[in-house]
N, CA, C and O atoms as a printed pandas DataFrame, in Angstrom:
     atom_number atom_name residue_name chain_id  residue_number  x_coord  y_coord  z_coord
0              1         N          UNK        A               1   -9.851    6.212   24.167
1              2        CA          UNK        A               1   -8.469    6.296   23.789
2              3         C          UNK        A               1   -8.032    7.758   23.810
3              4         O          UNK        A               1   -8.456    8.597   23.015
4              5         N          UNK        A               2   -6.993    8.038   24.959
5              6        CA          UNK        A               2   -6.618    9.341   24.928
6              7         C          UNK        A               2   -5.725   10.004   23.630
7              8         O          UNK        A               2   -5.642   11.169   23.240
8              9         N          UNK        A               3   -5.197    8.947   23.217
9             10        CA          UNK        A               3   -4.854    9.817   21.626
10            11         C          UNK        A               3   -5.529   10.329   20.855
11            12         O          UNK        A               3   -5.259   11.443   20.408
12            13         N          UNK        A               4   -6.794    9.507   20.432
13            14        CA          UNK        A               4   -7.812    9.716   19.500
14            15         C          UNK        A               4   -9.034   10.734   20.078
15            16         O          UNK        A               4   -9.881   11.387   19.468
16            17         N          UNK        A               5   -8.761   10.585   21.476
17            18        CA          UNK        A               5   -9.402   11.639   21.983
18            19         C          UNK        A               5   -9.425   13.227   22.357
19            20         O          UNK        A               5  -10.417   13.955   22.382
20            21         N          UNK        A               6   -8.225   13.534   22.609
21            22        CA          UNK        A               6   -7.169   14.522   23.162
22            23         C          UNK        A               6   -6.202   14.757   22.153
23            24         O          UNK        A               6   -6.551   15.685   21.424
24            25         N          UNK        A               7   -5.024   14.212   21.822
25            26        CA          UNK        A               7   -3.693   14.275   21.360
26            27         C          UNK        A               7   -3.847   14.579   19.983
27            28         O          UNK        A               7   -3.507   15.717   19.660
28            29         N          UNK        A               8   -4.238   13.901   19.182
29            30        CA          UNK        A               8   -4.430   14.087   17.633
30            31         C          UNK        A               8   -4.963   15.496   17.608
31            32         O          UNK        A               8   -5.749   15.553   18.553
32            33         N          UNK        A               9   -4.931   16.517   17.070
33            34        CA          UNK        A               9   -6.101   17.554   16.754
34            35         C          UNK        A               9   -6.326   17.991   15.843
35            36         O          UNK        A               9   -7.068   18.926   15.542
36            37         N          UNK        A              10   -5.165   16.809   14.802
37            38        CA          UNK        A              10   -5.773   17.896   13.097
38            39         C          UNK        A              10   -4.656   16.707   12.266
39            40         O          UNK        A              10   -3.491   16.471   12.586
40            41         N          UNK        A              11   -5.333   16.179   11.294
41            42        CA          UNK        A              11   -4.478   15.376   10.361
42            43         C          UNK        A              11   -4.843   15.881    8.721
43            44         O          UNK        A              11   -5.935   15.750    8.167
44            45         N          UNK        A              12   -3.812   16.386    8.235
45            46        CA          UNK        A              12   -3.568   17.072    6.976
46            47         C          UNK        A              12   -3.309   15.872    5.852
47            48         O          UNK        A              12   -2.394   15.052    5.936
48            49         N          UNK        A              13   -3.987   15.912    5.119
49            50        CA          UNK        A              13   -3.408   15.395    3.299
50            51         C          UNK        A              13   -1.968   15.533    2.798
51            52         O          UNK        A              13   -2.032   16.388    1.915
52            53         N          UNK        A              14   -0.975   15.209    2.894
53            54        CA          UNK        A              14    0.225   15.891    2.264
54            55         C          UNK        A              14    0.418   14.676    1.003
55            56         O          UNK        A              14    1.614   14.400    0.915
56            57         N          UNK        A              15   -0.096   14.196    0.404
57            58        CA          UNK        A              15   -0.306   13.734   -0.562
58            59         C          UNK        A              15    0.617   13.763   -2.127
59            60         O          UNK        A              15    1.371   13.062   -2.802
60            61         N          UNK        A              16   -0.131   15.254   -2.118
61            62        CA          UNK        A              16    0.329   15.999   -3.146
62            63         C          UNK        A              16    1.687   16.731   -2.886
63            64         O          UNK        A              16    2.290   17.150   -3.874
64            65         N          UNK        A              17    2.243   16.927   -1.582
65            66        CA          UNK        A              17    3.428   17.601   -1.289
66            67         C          UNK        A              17    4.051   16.669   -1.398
67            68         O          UNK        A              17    5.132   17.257   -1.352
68            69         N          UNK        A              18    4.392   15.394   -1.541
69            70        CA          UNK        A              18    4.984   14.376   -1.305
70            71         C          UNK        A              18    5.285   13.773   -2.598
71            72         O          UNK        A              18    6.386   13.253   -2.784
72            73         N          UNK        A              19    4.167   13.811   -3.730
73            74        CA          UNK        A              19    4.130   13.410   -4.911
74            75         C          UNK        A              19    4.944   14.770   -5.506
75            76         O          UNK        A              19    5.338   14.617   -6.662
76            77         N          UNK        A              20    5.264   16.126   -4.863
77            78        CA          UNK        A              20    6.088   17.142   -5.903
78            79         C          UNK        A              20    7.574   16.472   -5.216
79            80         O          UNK        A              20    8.352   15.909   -5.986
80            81         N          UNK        A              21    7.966   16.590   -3.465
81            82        CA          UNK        A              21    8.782   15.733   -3.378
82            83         C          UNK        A              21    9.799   14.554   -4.069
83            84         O          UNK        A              21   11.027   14.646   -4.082
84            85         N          UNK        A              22    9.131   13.594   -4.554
85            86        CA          UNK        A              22    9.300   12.564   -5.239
86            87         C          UNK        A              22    9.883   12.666   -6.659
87            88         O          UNK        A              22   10.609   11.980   -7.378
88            89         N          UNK        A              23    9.016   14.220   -6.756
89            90        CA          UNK        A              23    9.347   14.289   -8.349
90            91         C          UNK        A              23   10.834   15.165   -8.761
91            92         O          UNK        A              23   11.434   15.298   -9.828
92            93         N          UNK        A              24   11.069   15.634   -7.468
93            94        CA          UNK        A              24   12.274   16.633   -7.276
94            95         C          UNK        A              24   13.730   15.617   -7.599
95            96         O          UNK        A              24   14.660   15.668   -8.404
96            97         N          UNK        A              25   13.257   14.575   -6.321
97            98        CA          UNK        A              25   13.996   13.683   -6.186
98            99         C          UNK        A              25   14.490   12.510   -7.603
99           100         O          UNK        A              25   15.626   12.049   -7.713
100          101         N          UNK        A              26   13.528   12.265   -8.404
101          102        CA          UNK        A              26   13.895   11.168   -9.032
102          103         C          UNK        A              26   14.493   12.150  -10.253
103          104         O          UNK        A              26   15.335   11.590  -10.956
104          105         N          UNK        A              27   14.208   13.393  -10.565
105          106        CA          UNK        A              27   14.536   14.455  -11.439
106          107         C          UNK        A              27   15.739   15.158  -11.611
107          108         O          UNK        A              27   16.119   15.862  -12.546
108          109         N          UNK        A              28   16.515   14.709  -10.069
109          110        CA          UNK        A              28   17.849   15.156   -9.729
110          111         C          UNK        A              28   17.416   16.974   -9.666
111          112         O          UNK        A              28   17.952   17.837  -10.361
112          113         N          UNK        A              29   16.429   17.178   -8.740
113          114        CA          UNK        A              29   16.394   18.434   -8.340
114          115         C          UNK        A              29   16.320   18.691   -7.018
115          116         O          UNK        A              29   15.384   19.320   -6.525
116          117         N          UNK        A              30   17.610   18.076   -6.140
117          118        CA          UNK        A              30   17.702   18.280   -5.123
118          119         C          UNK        A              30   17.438   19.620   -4.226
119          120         O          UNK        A              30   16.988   19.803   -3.095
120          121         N          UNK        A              31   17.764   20.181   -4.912
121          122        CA          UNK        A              31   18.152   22.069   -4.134
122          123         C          UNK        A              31   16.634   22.161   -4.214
123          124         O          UNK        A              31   16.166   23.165   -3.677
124          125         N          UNK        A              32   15.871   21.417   -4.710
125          126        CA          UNK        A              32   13.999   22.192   -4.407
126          127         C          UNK        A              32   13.319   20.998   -3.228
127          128         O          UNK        A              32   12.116   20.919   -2.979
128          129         N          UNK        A              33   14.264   20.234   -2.677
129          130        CA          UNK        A              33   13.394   19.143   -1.649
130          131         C          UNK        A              33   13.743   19.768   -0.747
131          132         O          UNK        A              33   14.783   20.346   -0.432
132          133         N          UNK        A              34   12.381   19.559   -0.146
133          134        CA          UNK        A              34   12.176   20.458    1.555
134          135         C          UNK        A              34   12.382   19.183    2.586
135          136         O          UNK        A              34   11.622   18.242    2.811
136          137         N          UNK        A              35   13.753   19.506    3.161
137          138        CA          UNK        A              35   14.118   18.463    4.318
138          139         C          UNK        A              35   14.549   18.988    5.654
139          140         O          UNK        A              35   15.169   20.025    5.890
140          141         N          UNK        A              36   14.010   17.887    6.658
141          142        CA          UNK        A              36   14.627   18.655    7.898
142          143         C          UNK        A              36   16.405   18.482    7.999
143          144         O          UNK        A              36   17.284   17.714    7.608
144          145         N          UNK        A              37   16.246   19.820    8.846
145          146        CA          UNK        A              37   17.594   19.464    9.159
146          147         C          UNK        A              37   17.833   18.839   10.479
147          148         O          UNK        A              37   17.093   18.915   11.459
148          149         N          UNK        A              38   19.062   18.157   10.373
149          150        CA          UNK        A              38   19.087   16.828   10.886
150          151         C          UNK        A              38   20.673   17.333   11.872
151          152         O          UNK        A              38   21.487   17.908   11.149
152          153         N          UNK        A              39   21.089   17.178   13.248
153          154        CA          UNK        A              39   22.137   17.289   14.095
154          155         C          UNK        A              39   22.690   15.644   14.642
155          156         O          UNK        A              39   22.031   14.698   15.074
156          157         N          UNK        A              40   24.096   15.791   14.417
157          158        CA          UNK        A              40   24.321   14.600   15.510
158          159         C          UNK        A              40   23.597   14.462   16.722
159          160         O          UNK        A              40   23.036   15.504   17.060
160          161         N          UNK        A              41   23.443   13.517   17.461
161          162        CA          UNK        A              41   23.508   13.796   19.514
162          163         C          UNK        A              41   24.311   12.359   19.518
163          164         O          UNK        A              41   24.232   11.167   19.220
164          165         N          UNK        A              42   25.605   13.953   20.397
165          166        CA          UNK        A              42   26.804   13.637   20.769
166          167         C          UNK        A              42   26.832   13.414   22.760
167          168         O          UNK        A              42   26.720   14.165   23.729
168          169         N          UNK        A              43   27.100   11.600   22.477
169          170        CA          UNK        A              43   26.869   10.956   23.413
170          171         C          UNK        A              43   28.219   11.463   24.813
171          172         O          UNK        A              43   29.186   10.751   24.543
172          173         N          UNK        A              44   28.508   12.154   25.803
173          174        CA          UNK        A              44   30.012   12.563   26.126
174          175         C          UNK        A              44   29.979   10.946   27.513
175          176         O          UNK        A              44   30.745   11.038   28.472
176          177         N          UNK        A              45   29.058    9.669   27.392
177          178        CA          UNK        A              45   29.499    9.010   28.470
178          179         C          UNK        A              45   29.621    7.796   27.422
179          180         O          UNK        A              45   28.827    7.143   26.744
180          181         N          UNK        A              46   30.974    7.818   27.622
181          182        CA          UNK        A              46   31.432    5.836   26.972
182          183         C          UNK        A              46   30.681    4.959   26.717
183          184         O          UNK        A              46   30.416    4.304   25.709
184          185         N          UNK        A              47   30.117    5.013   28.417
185          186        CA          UNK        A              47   28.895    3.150   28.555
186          187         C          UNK        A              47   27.442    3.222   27.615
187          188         O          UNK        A              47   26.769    2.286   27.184
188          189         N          UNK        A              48   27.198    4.958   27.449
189          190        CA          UNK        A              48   26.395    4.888   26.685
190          191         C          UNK        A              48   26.284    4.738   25.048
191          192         O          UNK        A              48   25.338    4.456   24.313
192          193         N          UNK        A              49   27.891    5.102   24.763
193          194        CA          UNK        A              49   27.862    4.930   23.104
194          195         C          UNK        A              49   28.079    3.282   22.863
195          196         O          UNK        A              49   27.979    2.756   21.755
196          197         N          UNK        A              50   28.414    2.524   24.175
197          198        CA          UNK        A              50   28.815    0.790   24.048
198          199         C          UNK        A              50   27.143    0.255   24.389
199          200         O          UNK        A              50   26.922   -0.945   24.225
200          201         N          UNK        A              51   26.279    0.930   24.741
201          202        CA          UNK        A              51   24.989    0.588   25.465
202          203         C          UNK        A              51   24.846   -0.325   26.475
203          204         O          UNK        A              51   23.909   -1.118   26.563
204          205         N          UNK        A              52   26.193   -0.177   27.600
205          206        CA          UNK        A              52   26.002   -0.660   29.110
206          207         C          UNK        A              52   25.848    0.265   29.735
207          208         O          UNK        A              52   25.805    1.452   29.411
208          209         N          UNK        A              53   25.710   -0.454   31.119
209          210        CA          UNK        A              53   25.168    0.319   32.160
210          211         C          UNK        A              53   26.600    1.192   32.189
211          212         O          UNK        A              53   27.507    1.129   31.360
212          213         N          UNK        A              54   26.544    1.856   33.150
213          214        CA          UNK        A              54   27.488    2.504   33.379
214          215         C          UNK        A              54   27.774    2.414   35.196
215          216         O          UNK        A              54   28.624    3.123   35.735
216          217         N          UNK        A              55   27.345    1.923   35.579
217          218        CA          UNK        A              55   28.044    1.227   37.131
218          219         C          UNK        A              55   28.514    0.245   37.649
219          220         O          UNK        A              55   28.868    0.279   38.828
């Protein structure tokens, strides 16, 4: 399996980053959760924001 063979090369614990996460969150301490930031993608062809073909 070329994933398990090649592709993977390092899987981390985030465990504990996830459990301070959580705790931010249910605590109403937003301004300390580490999130990505996130962009529209802005579609500029019609058929694709209706999801037809377009010919």
């Amino acid at each position: 399996m070329k994933y398990a063979d090649e592709w993977i090369v390092q899987i981390d614990d985030i465990s504990d980053f996830v459990a301070m996460q959580r705790s931010y969150a249910r605590n109403d301490n937003l301004d300390k959760l580490v999130v990505a930031k996130e962009r529209p993608y802005i579609l500029h062809d019609p058929a694709l924001k209706l999801g037809i073909d377009s010919y």
